[in-house]
N, C-alpha and C positions, 0 to 999 in steps of 0.2 A: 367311309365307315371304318372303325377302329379294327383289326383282325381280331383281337382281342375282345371278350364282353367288358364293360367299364364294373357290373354286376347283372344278378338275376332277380329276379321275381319267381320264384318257386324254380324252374326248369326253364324256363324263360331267360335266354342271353336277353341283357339289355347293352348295344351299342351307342355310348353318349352321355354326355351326364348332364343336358339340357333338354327340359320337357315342356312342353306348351301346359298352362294348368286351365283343365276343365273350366270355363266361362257361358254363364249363363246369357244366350246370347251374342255371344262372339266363337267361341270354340266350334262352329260348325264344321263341314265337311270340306270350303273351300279355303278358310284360315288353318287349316290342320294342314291339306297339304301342302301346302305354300310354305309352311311352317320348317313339315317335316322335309322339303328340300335345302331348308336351310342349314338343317341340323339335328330340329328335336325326336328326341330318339325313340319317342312312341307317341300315341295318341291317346288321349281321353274323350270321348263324347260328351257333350254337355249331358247335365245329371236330368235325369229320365225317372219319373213317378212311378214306383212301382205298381201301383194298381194298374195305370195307364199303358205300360206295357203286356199285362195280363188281357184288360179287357179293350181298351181300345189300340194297338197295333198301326191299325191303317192311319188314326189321327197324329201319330207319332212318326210316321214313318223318315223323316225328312233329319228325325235326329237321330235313327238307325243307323239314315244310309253313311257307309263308310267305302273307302277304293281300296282294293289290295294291299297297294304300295304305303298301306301306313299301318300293318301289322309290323310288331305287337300293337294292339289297340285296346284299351279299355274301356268297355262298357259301364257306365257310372250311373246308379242307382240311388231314391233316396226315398224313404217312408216311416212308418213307424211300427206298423203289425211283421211281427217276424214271422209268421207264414205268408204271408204276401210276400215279403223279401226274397223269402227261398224260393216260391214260385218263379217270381221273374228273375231272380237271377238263373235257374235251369233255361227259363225261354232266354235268356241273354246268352249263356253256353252257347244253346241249340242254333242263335244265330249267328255265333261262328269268333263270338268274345275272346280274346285269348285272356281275360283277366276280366274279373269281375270285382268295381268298384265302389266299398257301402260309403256315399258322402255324409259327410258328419260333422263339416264344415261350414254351410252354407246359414247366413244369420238372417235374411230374410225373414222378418216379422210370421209371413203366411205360412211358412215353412215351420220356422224354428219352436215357434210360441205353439205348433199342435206336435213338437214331441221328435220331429224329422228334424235332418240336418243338423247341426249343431244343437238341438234340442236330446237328442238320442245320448250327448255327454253324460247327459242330468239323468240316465238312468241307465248305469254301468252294467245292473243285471242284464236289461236287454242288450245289450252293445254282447257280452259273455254269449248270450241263447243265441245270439244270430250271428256271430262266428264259427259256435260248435257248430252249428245245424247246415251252414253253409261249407264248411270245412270238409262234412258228410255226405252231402248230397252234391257237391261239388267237384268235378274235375280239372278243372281250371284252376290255376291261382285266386285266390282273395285277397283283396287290397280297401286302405280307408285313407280319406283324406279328414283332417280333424284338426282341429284348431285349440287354444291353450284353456279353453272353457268357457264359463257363459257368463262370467267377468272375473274380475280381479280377486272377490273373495270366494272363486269355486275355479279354481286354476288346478282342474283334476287331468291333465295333458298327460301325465306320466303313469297315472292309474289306467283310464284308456288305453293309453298305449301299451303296456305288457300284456294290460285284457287282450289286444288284439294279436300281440308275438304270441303268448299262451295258447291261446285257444282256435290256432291253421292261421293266422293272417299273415300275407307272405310279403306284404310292405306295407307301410304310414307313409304318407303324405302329413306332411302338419305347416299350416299356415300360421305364423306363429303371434297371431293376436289372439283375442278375446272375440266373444257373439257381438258385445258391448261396445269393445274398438269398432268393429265391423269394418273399418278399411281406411278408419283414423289412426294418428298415433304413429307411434316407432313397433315397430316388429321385433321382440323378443328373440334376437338369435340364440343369446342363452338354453333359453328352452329346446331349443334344437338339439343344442349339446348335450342337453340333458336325455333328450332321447336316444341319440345315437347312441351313447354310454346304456344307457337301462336294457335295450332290447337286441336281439341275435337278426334281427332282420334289418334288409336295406331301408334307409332314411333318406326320404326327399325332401330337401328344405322351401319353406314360400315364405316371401314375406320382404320387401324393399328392395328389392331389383330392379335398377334402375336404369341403367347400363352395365356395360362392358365389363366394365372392374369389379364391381358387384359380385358377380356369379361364384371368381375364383376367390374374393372375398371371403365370402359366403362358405362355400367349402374349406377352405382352410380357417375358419373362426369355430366350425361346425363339426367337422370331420362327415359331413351328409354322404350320400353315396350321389347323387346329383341335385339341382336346381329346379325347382320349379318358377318359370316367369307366365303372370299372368299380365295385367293393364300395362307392363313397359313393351310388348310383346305386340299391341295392339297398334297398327299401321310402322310397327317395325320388325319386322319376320327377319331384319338380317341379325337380330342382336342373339340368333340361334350360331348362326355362324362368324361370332364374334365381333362384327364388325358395326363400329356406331352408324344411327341413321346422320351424322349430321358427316359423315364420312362417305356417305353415298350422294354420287352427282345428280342432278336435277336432268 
């Protein structure tokens, strides 16, 4: 671990500047730690329905569970009623969150098309209300993962994101396609750049990391404060600690 933090998250040192990225599905509790021996320098849970955490708890519980040894951890949230948000993110506190995460990201049809996830773009007022209110009732850091909009002709990335520096959010995540890409296409590094420039808070770049060369890429094309690697990440946990899988013996 660096002595040094690489940055913060509100008051949060973050040691590292590679991070596993929330996967729905994959991000569980035995890929995070495996992960985080490798390198990544926090954790995200996969993204957790807000109502579901309110009222059913016990059916959820398996995307709660987290181990010690991968604090800081983020607890990652997604819905659409901004009192529900705020409710579960205090029970996301209470269970011991160092960082509370609103995704904004996520293009799934079931998701997106009722308003959550990357749907939440398409309506900046709320994205405002559930910063402030989070910002208020919250002790912990606020954090979003969000993507460049909900296609090419609604590429609101940089309106979002100040909404989010403005009003308490203590980092972006931004994956840097569209709802419409959804995990096609080339990745918009640009837009990255663009955000790092617009906002006073840390910037995690996602988007076409593939290996190795990538990440510092990535950073240096970007100026990000680290990397987020999700699907190259997947049956390769060494590419945290730099090292390719085709580099690792059999």
């Amino acid at each position: 671990m660096p002595l040094s933090p690489t940055f913060h998250i509100g008051p949060i040192p973050i040691h590292g500047d590679t991070i596993l990225a929330p996967m729905d599905g994959f991000s569980d509790w035995p890929l995070r730690s495996l992960c985080r021996q490798f390198g990544s320098a926090m954790s995200y849970t996969e993204f957790i329905k807000s109502k579901d955490l309110i009222q059913r708890p016990n059916v959820i519980a398996h995307r709660l569970h987290y181990d010690k040894s991968e604090h800081p951890i983020a607890l990652q949230l997604y819905g659409d009623d901004v009192d529900i948000i705020v409710k579960a993110a205090l029970r996301a506190q209470g269970l011991g969150a160092d960082i509370v995460d609103i995704n904004m990201g996520c293009s799934f049809k079931t998701i997106a098309n009722r308003g959550a996830g990357v749907g939440l773009m398409r309506t900046p007022s709320k994205v405002v209300r559930i910063f402030r209110e989070l910002s208020a009732a919250l002790d912990v850091p606020i954090s979003a993962k969000i993507r460049l909009g909900w296609d090419n002709d609604s590429r609101n990335y940089l309106e979002i994101a100040r909404i989010i520096a403005e009003n308490g959010g203590a980092l972006i995540a931004i994956h840097a396609r569209t709802k419409r890409q959804a995990y096609s296409g080339k990745a918009d590094w640009d837009a990255i750049t663009a955000v790092v420039e617009a906002v006073d808070i840390p910037v995690i770049g996602n988007g076409d990391i593939e290996n190795v060369a990538d990440i510092d890429r990535m950073m240096c094309q970007t100026g990000c404060d680290a990397v987020m690697i999700g699907r190259a990440a997947i049956g390769n946990p060494w590419i945290f600690a730099r090292i390719e899988r085709d580099a690792i013996s059999p």
